[in-house]
C-alpha positions in Angstrom: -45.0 235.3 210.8 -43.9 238.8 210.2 -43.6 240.2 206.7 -40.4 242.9 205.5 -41.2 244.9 203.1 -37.9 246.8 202.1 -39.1 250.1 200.0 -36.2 252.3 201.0 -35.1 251.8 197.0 -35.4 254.9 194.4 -36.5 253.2 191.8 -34.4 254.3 189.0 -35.4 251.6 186.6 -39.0 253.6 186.5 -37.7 257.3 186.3 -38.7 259.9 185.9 -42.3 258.2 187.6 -40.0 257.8 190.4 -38.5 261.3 190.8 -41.9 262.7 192.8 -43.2 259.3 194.8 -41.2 256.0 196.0 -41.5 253.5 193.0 -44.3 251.3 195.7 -46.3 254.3 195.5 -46.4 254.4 191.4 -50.4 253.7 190.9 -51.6 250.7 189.0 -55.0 249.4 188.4 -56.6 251.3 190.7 -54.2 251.7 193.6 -50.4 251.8 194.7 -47.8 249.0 194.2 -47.8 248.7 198.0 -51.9 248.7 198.3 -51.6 245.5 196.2 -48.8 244.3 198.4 -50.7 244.7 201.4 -54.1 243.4 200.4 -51.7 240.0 199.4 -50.7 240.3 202.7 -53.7 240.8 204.5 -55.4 237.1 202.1 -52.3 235.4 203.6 -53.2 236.4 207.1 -50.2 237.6 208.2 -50.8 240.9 209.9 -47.9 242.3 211.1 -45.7 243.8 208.6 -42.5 246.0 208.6 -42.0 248.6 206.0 -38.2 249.7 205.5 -38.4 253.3 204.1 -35.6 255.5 203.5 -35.0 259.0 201.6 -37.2 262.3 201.2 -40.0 260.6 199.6 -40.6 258.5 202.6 -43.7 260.1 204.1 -45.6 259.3 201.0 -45.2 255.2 202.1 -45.6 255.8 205.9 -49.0 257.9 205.4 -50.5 255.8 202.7 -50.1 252.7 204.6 -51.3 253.8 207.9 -54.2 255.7 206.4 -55.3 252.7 204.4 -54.4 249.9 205.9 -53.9 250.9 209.9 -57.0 249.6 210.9 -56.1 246.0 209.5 -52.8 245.5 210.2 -49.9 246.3 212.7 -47.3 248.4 210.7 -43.8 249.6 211.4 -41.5 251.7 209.4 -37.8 251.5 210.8 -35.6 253.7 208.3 -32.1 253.0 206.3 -30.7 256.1 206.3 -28.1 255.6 203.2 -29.2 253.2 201.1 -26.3 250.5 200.8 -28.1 247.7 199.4 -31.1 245.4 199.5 -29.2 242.9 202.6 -28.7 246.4 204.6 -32.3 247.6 204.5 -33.7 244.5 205.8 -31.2 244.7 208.5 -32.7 247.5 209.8 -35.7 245.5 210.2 -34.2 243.3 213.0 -35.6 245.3 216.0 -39.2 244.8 214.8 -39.1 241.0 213.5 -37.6 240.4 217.1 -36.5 237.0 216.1 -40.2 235.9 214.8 -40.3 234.0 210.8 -40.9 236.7 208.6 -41.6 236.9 204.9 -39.9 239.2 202.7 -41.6 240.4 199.2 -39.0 242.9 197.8 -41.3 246.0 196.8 -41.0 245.9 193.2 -42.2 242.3 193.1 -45.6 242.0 192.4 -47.1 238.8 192.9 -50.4 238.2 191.3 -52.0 235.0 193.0 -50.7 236.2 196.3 -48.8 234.2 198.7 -50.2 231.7 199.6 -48.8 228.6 197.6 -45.3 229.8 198.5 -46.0 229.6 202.0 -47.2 226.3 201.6 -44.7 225.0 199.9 -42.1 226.7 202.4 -44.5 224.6 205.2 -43.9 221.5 203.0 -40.1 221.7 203.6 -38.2 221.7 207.1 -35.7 224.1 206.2 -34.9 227.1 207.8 -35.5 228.9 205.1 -37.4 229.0 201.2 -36.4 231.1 198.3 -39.5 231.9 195.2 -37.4 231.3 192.3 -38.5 230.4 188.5 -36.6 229.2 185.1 -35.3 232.4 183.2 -33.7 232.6 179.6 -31.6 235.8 181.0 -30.0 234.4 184.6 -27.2 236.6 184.6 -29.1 239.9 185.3 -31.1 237.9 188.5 -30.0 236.4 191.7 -29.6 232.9 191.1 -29.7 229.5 193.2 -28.0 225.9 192.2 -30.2 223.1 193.4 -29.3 219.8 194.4 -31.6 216.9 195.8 -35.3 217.6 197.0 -35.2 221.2 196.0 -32.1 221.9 198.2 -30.0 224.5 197.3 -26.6 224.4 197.5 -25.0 227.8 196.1 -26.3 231.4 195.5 -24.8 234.1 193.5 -25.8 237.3 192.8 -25.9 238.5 188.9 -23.2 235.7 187.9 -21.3 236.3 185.2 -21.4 232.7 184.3 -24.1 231.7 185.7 -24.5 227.6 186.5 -28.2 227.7 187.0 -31.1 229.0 185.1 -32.9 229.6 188.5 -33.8 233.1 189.2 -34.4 234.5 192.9 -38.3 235.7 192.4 -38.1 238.5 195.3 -40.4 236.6 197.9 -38.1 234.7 200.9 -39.8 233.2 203.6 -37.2 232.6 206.5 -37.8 230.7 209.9 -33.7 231.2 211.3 -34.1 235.1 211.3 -31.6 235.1 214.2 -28.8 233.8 211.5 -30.3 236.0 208.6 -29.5 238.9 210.4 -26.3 237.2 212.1 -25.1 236.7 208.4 -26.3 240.4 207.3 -24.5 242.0 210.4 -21.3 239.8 209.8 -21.4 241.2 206.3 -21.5 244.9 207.3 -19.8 244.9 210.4 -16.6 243.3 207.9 -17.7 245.9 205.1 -18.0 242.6 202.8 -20.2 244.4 199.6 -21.2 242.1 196.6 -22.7 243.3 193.4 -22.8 247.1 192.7 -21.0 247.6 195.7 -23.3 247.1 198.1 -24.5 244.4 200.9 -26.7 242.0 199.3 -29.7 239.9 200.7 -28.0 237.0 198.5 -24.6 237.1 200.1 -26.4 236.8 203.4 -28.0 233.6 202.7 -24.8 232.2 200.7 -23.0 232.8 204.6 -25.9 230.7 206.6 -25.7 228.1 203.2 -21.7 228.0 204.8 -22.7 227.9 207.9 -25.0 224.6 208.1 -28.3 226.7 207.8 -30.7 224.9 205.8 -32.3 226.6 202.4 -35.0 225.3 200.1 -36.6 226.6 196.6 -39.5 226.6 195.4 -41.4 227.8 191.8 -43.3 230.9 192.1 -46.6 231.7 190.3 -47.6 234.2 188.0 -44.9 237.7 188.7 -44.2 241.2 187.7 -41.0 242.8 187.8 -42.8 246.6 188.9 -39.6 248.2 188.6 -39.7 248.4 185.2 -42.1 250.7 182.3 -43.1 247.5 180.5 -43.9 244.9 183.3 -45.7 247.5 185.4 -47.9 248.0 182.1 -48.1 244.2 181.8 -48.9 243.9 185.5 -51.8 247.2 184.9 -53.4 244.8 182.5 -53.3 241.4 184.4 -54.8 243.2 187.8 -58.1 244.7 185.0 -58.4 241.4 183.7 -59.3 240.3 186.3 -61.3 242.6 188.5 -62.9 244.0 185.1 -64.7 247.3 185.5 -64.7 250.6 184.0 -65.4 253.0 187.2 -67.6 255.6 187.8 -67.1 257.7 184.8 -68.3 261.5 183.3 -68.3 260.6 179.2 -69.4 262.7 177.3 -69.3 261.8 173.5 -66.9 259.3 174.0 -66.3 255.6 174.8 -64.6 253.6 177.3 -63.5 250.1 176.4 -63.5 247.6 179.9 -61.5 246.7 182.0 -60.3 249.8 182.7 -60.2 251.7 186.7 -61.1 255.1 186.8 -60.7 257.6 190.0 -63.2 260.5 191.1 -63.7 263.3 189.2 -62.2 262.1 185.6 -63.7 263.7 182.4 -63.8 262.1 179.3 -65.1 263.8 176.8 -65.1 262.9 172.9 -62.6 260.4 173.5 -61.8 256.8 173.5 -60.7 255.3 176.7 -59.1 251.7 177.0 -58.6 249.0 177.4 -56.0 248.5 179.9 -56.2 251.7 181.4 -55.8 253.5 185.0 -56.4 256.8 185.6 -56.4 258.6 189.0 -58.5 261.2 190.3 -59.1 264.5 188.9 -57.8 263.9 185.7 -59.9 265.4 182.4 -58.9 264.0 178.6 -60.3 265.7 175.3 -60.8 264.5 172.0 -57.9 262.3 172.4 -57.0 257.6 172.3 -55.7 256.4 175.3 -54.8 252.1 175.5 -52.9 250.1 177.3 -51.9 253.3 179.9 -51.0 254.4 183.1 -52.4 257.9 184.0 -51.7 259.8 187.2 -54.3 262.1 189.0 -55.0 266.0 187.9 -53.4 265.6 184.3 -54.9 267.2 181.1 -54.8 265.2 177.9 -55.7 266.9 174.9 -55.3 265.6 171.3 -53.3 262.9 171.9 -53.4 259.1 170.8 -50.8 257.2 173.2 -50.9 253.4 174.0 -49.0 251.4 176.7 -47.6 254.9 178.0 -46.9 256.7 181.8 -48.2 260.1 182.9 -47.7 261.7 186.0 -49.7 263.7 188.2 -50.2 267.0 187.1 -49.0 267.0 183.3 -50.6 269.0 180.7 -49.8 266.9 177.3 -51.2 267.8 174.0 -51.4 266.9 170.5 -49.0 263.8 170.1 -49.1 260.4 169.2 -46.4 258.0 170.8 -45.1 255.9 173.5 -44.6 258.0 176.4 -43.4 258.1 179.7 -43.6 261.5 181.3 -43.1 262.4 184.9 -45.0 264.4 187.6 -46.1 267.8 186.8 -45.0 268.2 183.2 -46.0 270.5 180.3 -45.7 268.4 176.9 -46.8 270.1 173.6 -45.9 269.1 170.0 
């Protein structure tokens, strides 16, 4: 099994985060939203994994993954040159599946206890195909799936209006038939058929094989994070350092830092009060200043400041506030 990774998205939902690095490269606890992708990847032994990248911000993906993870897994990057939708990036991944199962874990989707209970289940089934999906209260902003006997399902639609079923698509697909998922995608975009937001949509594509006799199962997802969005990725920072615990190998200097937190090389903290929940990349030096529940990027200055569940950038010089923030790559904010 192959897994498709489709990270050719900008991210808008996490902007401005998103207007400097592709929203899998936005650091949490410790690492990019791809590393933890990967290393998921990597406990589910499945080694071969295409990457669909797409836009100016591309390299970023292509040289973090082959510097980190090149020596442990085989990794391609085929591109979508206009992005037109989720169903059209993984298209471009047909050339490197080459008609082998693949997994697809859409890049925003982070999956705490890994993958693999969904592949199990998937194993459990003879379908062609298995869908992660999980009760929601809000079914109309999701992809959603109607079920009939043993788990079956029987309909997909992509953000209903009136939605018949309170089962969301998770973001994690495990597909045997890749010849008809990518029969069904090219029938879609060779006929110019969009769905939602204008645009070919992984849903549509699986609604045609549905049609066309191909066999599609669900099955509950554990534990998830919507990474595409401020809140969750904060939520998902504080799950991953619950877990690992830690506070990093730290320079503090009058000041305290409250575990589980992950600190990078060469951070200063000095009369301050650091965590918990907090992430801060390399480089970075805060003064006299309360940071909780926080993303920080690498070679930022904080100075005076007392911020909880709040993003910085790399390279922003922020001083003498006290809020929610979310402030993008190299920034100057003063009050």
């Amino acid at each position: 099994m192959k897994a498709v990774i489709p990270a050719a998205g900008r991210g808008t939902r996490l902007y401005p985060q998103t207007l400097t690095k592709p929203k899998v490269m936005v650091r949490l606890a410790g690492k990019p939203l791809l590393g933890h992708i990967l290393d998921r990847l990597i406990a589910a032994d499945i080694e071969d994994v295409v990457v669909v990248v797409g836009g100016e911000l591309r390299s970023q993906i292509t040289e973090y993954a082959t510097e980190a993870y090149g020596d442990d897994l085989s990794l391609s990057f085929p591109e979508q040159e206009v992005a037109r939708g989720l169903g059209h990036s993984i298209y471009q991944a047909r050339e490197d599946v080459a008609g082998d199962p693949i997994l697809v874990v859409l890049s925003d989707m982070l999956f705490v206890d890994g993958y693999e209970s969904f592949l199990d289940a998937h194993q459990a089934t003879d379908a062609a195909g298995t869908i992660g999906v999980r009760e929601v209260t809000d079914p109309q902003n999701y992809g959603v799936v109607e079920l009939g006997a043993d788990d079956r399902i029987t309909r997909l639609a992509e953000k209903p209006k009136e939605p018949k079923s309170n089962y969301a698509i998770s973001g994690l697909y495990a597909v045997d038939d890749t010849p008809a998922l990518f029969g069904a995608l090219e029938a879609l975009i060779e006929a110019g058929q969009t769905g939602a937001g204008g645009e070919f949509q992984l849903t549509d594509a699986l609604q045609r094989m549905l049609e066309a006799g191909v066999s599609l199962a669900a099955a509950e997802v554990d534990e998830w994070y919507d990474c595409g969005r401020s809140e969750t990725l904060l939520d998902a920072n504080a799950v991953l350092l619950d877990r690992r615990g830690g506070s990093g190998d730290t320079d503090v200097e009058n000041g305290l830092v409250i575990p589980p937190v992950d600190i990078g090389r060469d951070v200063t903290i000095e009369s301050s009060i650091v965590g918990p929940h907090v992430s801060i990349d390399r480089g970075t030096e805060i003064n006299h200043s309360i940071v909780s529940e926080s993303i920080v990027g690498s070679d930022s200055t904080l100075t005076g400041i007392n911020v909880e569940r709040s993003l910085v950038g790399d390279s922003v010089l922020l001083s003498d506030t006290a809020d929610r923030l979310n402030v993008g790559a190299n920034s100057r904010v003063e009050f």
